[in-house]
Each structure stands twice: as structure tokens, then as C-alpha cells.
C-alpha positions as CSV (number, residue, x, y, z in Angstrom):
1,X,-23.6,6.5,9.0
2,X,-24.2,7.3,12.9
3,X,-24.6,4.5,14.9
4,X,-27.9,4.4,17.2
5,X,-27.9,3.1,20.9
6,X,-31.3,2.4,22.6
7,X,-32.4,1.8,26.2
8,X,-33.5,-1.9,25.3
9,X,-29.9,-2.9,24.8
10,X,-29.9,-2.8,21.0
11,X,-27.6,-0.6,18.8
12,X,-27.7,-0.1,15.7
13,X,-25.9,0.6,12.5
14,X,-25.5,-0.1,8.8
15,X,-29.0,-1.3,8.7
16,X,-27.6,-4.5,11.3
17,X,-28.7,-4.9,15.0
18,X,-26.5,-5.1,17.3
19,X,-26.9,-7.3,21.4
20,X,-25.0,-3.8,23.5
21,X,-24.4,-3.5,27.5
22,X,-25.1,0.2,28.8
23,X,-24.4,2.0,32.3
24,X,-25.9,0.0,35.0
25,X,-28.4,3.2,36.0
26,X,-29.4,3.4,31.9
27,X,-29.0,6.5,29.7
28,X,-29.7,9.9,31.3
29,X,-29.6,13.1,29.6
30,X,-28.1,14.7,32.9
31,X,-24.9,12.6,33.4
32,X,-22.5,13.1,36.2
33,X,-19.2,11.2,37.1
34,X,-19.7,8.1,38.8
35,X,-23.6,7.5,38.4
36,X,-22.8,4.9,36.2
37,X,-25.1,6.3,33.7
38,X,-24.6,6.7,29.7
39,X,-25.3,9.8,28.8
40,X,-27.7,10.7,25.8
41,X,-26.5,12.9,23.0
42,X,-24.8,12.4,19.7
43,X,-21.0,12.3,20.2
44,X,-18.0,11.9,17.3
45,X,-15.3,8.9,18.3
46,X,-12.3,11.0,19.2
47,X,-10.1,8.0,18.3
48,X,-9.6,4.3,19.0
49,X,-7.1,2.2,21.3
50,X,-6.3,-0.9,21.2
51,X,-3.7,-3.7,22.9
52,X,-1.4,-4.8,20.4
53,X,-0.5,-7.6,22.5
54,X,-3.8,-8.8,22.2
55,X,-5.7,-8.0,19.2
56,X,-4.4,-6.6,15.8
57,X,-4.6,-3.0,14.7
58,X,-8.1,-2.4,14.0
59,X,-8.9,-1.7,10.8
60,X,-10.7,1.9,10.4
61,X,-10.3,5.2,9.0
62,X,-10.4,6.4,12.5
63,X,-6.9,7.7,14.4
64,X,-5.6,4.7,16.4
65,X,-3.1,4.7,19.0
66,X,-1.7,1.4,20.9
67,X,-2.4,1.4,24.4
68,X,0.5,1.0,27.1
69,X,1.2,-0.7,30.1
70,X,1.5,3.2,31.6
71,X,-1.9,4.6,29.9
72,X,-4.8,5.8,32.1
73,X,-7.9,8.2,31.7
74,X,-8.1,10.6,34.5
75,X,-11.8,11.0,35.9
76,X,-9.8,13.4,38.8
77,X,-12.5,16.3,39.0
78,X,-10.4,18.3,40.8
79,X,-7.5,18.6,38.4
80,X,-7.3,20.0,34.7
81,X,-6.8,16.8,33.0
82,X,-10.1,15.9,33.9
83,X,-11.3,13.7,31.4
84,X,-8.3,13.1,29.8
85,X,-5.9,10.5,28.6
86,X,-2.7,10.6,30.7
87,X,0.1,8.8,32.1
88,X,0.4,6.2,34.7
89,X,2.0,6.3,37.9
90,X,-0.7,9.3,39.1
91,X,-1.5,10.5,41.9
92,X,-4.9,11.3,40.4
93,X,-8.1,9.5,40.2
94,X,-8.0,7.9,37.1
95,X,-9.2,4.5,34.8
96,X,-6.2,1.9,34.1
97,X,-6.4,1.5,30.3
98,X,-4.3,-1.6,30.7
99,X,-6.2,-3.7,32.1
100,X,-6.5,-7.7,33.3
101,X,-9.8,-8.4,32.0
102,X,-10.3,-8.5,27.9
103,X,-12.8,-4.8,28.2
104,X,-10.3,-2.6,26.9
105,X,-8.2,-4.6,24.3
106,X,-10.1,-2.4,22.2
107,X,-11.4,1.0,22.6
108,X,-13.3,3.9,20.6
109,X,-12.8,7.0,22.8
110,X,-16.3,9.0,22.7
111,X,-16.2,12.6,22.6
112,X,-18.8,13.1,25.8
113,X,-17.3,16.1,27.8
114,X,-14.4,17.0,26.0
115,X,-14.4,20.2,24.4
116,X,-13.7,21.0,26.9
117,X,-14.0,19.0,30.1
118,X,-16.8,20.4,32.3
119,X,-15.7,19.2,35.7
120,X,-18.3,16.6,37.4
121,X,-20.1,16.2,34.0
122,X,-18.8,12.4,33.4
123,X,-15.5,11.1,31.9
124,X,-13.9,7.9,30.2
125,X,-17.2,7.2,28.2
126,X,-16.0,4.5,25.5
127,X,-17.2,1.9,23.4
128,X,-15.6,-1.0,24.8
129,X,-15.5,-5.1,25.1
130,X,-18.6,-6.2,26.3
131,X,-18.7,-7.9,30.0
132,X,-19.6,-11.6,30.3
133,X,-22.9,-11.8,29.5
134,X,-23.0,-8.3,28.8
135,X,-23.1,-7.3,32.0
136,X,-24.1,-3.5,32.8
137,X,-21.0,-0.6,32.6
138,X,-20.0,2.1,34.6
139,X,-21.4,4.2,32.0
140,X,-19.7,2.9,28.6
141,X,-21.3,1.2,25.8
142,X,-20.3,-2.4,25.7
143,X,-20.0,-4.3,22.2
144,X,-18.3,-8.2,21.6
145,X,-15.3,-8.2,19.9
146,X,-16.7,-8.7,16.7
147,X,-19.2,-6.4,16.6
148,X,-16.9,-3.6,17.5
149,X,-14.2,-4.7,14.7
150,X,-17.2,-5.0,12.2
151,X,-18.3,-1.6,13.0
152,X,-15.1,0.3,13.4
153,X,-14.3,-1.1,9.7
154,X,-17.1,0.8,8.4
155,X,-17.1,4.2,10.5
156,X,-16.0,7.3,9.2
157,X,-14.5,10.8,11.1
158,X,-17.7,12.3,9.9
159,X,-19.8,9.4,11.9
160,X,-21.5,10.1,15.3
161,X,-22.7,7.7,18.4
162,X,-26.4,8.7,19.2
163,X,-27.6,7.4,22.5
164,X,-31.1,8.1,22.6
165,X,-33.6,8.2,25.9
């Protein structure tokens, strides 16, 4: 069962609709780090993270992995971890995982430039807490609380994210 994202905001899956926040410049099939686009494509959830201080261990078939205070995602172009989890203090450009706000208490790690990294091509594209008022991302897909849990109990290894144009 893939889940489907759409321009308008609406993502679907399990025959349910679903309110969703996108990159604040839309999707684009020609994504490149920092254009706070999300890119288009059909992409497998790598694994999901979560803050075990704040929310319980979702429940999924999925790999899950508690985020620490020490966890970023480096969006460093210039280095090989590009587009990788790693650990904080860095010297690199990178994305806090731990953060103040409530957007990452739980997150599904998309498999957009992974395997491997193409420098420049985009990194840290998640499935994340939804903003207040679902406001636009840098480039993520943004889900409330619920609708993320809901969905996560239901999706499989097997299962895809398609962002469509």
C-alpha cells in the first residue's frame, strides 16, 4: 500500500485522505539542497525516529531507532556523509534531530538521494510533525501526530511514498 502525496496538500493512503504540508516552493522533479522543494518520485521509508521522551515507540513494522540529544542529518555537500545521519557536535552543515519544537518527535526517514548520496541533489527529506497550521517545509512532508502514527501502523518495508507533480 504506497502512500500518495499531491500538490493540493492532500495525501493519501489506505483509501483515507489525509490534510499534508509540503516544501514551501512545491514538489519539483529537479530537486536541489536548500530550494525548499519536495521532490517527486516514489521513495521506500529507510526507517523511523522518534523521541522517546516525548512520544512512545511507534508502532510499525518498520526499523525504528530512538533519537538522541547528539543526533543530526548532515546536508554538508562538500563532505561524504552527505545526506546522512551522524553525530552531533559537527563541524558540518547539518539538521539537529533534537529539536525544541514538537516537528521531529517523530520521523520516517525517506529514501530520496540515498543510494547513494548525489552531492547537491537534496537531503533530510522526512515525513515529519506537521507545523502550526501546517505551515509549508523546507522540503519534508508534514503529517499531525495522528495521522503519522495511524499511517506508520499500517505501512510495510515493501511500501513506497509517491509524490506526484
Amino acid at each position: 500500500m504506497n502512500i500518495e502525496v499531491y500538490r493540493d496538500n492532500k495525501l493519501f493512503f489506505n483509501k483515507k485522505e489525509y490534510k499534508c504540508s509540503l516544501g514551501r516552493n512545491g514538489i519539483t522533479k529537479d530537486k536541489k539542497e536548500g530550494d525548499g522543494s519536495t521532490p517527486a518520485g516514489c521513495f521506500y521509508i529507510r526507517k523511523i525516529l522518534y523521541r522517546k521522551d516525548k512520544v512512545k515507540k511507534p508502532i510499525t513494522s518498520l526499523p525504528t531507532e530512538e533519537i538522541k540529544k547528539n543526533d543530526g542529518w548532515c546536508d554538508d555537500v562538500s563532505n561524504d556523509n552527505y545526506n546522512k545521519q551522524i553525530k552531533l557536535p559537527s563541524a558540518l552543515s547539518h539538521e539537529n534531530l533534537w529539536r525544541n519544537d514538537d516537528l521531529y518527535d517523530i520521523v520516517a526517514v525517506v529514501g530520496y538521494n540515498d543510494n547513494p548520496p548525489i552531492k547537491k541533489l537534496g537531503s533530510a527529506i522526512f515525513i515529519h510533525i506537521a507545523g502550526p497550521n501546517y505551515s509549508p517545509t523546507a522540503g519534508c512532508v508534514g503529517l499531525s501526530k495522528e495521522d503519522l502514527l495511524k499511517i506508520l501502523r499500517n505501512f510495510g518495508p515493501k511500501d513506497k511514498i509517491c509524490i506526484k507533480l
